[in-house]
C-alpha positions in Angstrom: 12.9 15.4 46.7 11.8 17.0 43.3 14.6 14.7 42.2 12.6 11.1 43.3 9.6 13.3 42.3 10.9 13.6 38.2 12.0 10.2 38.0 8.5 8.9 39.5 7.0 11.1 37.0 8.7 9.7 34.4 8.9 6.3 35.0 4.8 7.6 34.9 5.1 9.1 31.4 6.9 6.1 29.7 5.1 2.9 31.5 2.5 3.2 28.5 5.0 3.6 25.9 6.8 0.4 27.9 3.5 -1.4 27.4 3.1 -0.4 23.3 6.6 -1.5 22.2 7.1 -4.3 24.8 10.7 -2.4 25.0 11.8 -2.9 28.8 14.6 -0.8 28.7 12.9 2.9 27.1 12.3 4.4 30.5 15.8 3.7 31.6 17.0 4.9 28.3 14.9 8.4 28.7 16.0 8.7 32.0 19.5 8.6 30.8 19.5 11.1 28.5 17.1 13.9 30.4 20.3 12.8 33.2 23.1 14.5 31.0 24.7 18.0 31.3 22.0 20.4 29.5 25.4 21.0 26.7 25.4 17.4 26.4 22.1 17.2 26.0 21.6 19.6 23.6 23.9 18.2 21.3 22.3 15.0 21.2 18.2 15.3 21.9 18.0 16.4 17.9 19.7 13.7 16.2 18.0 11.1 18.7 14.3 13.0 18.3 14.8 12.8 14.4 16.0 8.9 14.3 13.0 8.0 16.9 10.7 10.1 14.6 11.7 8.3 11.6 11.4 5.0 12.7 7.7 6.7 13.6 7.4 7.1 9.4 7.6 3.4 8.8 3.4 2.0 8.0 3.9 -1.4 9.3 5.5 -0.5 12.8 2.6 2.3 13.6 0.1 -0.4 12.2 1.7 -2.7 15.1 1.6 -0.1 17.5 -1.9 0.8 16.5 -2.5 -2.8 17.4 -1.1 -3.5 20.6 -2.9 -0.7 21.9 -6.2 -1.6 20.8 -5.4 -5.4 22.1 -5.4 -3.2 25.4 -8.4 -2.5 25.1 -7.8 1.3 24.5 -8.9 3.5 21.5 -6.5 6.8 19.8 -9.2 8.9 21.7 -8.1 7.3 25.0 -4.0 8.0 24.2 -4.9 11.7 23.6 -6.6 11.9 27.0 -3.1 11.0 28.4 -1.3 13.1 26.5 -2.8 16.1 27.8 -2.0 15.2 31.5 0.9 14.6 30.3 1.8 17.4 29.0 0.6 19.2 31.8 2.8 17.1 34.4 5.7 17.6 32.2 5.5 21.7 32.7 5.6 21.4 36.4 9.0 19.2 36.3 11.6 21.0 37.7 13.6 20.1 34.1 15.7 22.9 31.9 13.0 24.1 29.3 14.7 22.0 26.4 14.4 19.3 28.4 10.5 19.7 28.6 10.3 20.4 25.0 12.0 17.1 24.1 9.3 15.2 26.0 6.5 16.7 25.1 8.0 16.3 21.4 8.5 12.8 21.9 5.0 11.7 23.6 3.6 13.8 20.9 4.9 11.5 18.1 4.2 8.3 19.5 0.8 9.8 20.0 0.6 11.2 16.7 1.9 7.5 14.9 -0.8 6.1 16.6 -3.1 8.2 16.1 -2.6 8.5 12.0 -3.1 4.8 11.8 -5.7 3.8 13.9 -9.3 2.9 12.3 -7.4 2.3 8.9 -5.9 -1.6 10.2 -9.0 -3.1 11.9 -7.4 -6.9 11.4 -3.3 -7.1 11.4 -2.7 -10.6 9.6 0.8 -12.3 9.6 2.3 -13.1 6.4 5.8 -15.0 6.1 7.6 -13.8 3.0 10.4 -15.5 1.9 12.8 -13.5 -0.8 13.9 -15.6 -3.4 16.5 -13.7 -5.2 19.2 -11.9 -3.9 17.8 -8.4 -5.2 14.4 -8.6 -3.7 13.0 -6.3 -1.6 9.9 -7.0 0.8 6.6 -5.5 -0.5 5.7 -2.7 1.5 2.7 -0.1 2.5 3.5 3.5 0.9 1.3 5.5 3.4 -1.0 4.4 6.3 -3.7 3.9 4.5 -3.1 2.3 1.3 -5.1 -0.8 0.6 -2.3 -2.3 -1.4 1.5 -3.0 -0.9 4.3 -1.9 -2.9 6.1 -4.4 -5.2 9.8 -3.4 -6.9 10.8 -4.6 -9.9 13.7 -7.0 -9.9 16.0 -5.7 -12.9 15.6 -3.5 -15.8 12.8 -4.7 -17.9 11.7 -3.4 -21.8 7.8 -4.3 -22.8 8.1 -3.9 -26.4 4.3 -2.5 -28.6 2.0 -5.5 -28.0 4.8 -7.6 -25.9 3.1 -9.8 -23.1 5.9 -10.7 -20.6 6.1 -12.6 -16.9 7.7 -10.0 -14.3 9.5 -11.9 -11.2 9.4 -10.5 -8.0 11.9 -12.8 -6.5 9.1 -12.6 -3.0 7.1 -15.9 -2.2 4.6 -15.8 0.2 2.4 -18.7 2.5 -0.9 -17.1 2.9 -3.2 -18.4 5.9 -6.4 -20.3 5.0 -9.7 -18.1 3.7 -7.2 -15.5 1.9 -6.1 -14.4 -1.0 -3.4 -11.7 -2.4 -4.8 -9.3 -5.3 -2.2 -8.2 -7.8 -3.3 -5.1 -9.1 -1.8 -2.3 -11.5 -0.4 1.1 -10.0 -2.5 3.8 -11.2 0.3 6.3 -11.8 2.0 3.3 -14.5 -1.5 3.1 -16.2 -1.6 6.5 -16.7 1.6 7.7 -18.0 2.3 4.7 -19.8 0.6 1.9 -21.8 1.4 -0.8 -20.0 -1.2 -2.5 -18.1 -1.6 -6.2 -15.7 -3.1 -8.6 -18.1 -5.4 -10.4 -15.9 -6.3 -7.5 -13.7 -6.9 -8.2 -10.6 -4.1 -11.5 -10.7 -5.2 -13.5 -7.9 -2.0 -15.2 -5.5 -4.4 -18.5 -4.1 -3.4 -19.4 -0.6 -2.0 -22.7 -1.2 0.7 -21.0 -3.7 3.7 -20.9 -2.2 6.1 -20.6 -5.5 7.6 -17.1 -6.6 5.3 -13.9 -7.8 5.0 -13.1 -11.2 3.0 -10.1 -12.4 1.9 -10.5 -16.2 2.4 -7.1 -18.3 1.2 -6.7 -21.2 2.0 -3.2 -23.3 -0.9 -2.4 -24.6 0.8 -0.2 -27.2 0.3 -1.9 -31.0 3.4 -2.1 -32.3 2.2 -0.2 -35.8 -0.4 2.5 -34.2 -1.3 4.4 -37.9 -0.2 4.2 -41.6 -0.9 7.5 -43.5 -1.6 6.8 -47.2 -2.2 8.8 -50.1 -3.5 8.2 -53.7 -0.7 8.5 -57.1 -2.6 9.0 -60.0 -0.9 7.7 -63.7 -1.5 10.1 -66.3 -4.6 9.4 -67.2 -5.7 10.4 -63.7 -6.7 7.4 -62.3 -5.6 5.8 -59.1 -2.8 3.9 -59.8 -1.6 2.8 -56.4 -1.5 4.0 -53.1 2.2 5.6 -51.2 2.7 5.0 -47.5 3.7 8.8 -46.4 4.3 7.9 -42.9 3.8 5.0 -40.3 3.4 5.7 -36.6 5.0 2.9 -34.0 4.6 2.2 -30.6 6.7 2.7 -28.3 8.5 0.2 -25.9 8.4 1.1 -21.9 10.5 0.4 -19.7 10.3 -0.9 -15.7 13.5 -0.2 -13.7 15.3 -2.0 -11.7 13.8 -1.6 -8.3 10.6 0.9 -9.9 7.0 0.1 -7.9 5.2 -1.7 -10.7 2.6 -3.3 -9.6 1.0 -3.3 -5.7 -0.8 -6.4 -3.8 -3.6 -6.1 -1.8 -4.5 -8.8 0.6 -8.5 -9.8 0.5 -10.6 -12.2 2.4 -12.2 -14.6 0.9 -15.0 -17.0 1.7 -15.8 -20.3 0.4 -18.7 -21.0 -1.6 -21.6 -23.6 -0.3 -23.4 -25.0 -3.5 -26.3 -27.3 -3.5 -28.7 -28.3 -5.9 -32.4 -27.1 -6.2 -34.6 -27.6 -8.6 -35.9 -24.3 -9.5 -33.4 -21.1 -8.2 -36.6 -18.5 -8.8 -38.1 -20.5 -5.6 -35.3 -18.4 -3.5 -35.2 -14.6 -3.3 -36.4 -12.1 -5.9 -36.0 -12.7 -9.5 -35.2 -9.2 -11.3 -35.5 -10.7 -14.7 -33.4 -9.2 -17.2 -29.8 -10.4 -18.7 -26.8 -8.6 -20.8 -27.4 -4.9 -21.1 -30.9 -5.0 -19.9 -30.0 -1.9 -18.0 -28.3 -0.3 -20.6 -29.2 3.4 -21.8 -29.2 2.4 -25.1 -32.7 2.3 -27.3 -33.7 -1.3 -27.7 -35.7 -0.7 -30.6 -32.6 1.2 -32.5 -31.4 -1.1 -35.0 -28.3 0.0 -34.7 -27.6 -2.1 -31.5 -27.7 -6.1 -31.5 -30.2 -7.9 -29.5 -27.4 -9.8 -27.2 -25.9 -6.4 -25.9 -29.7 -4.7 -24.5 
């Protein structure tokens, strides 16, 4: 009897996990495992908690599992709810103690995945990405809640002082209709070094469908100072002037599969325009132009008229 009743039970515990992952076969695959010899067991519940955790870590699968559960109608608030029956049903299973622990572990994960992403993904949208070259790698989201998506660098790169140069990314994407992709810098690159995305924020249009490239530009002049100083002849005038030093930029360097830029997906609608004759007729008009909020003193001469 308490045999049928812990397999019921379980079937119980995993039918919403069955229903998240569309994977038919995880309750049979549970059942399995909480089946073998408590030796056996205990040999393999770590290395299979720890692979089942990791593929946990990974932002796009726990935004798609974030998903599927709010396409049922269900909220992060809702899966905790069950969790705490569940871990209440699981303690009066007539299972070894290690046994227990494991499924309490593992509900808690899936529960935790979900959990950490839900709110930040409101809209999933579908992007085919085709890679182009034979070291590309497929942009991807750092962290749950990052707004942009990691791009690696294809080879070894060297942005020389005031260099401008086209970085592949060996990715091509087909963007649905009334988006965009954003290439933007990464903060950490604009920081420590001097080299910067030209045309910050580069825009991918949706009808593009060629490979990436991410303008850099090192910002870095290639002479930064020249340090002078007077020689006199002997009547103590200045006779000419003697470079004592001269201070370069410096070239930086992209690595062969470095995060150097990041793209960040962005709605955008189209614009309407018609013709009026006077656009004062429709909504406030604040007056004003170029620096008319400024702090600076508009009757300080020091300032030109076009900036206030």
């Amino acid at each position: 009897m308490e045999e049928n009743i812990t397999q019921e039970t379980l079937e119980q515990l995993t039918e919403s996990l069955d229903e998240i992952i569309k994977h038919d076969s995880s309750s049979e695959a549970l059942l399995k495992l909480l089946a073998l010899p408590d030796e056996e067991f205990e040999l393999l519940a770590p290395g299979i908690m720890q692979s089942f955790q990791q593929s946990l870590n990974n932002p796009n699968d726990k935004i798609l599992l974030t998903q599927s559960l709010n396409a049922m109608g269900k909220k992060g608030e809702d899966l905790t709810e069950v969790f705490n029956i569940l871990v209440e049903e699981i303690d009066k299973m007539d299972l070894p103690k290690v046994k227990r622990d494991f499924l309490k572990e593992f509900f808690g994960s899936l529960t935790n995945a979900i959990l950490d992403t839900e709110g930040i993904a409101k809209k999933l949208v579908n992007i085919p990405v085709e890679l182009c070259h034979p070291d590309a790698r497929m942009p991807a989201y750092a962290h749950d809640s990052d707004s942009g998506m990691d791009v690696y660098a294809l080879e070894d790169i060297t942005v020389h002082p005031g260099q401008t140069v086209l970085v592949k990314t060996g990715i091509k994407m087909a963007l649905p209709p009334g988006y965009e992709i954003q290439v933007r810098p990464k903060s950490g690159m604009s920081l420590k070094t001097k080299l910067r995305i030209a045309n910050t924020p580069g825009t991918v249009d949706q009808g593009y469908r060629d490979e990436i490239g991410v303008i850099i530009e090192n910002v870095d002049p290639p002479i930064r100072s020249i340090i002078t100083e007077e020689v006199f002849d002997e009547n103590e005038n200045v006779d000419h002037l003697e470079v004592k030093s001269i201070e370069f930029g410096s070239d930086f360097y992209i690595s062969k599969g470095q995060k150097f830029c990041q793209l960040v997906l962005m709605e955008v609608p189209k614009a309407a325009v018609y013709r009026v004759d006077n656009v004062k007729d429709f909504g406030e008009d604040r007056g004003g132009g170029f620096g008319s909020t400024s702090i600076y003193d508009k009757n300080d001469s020091r300032y030109g008229t076009d900036l206030l």
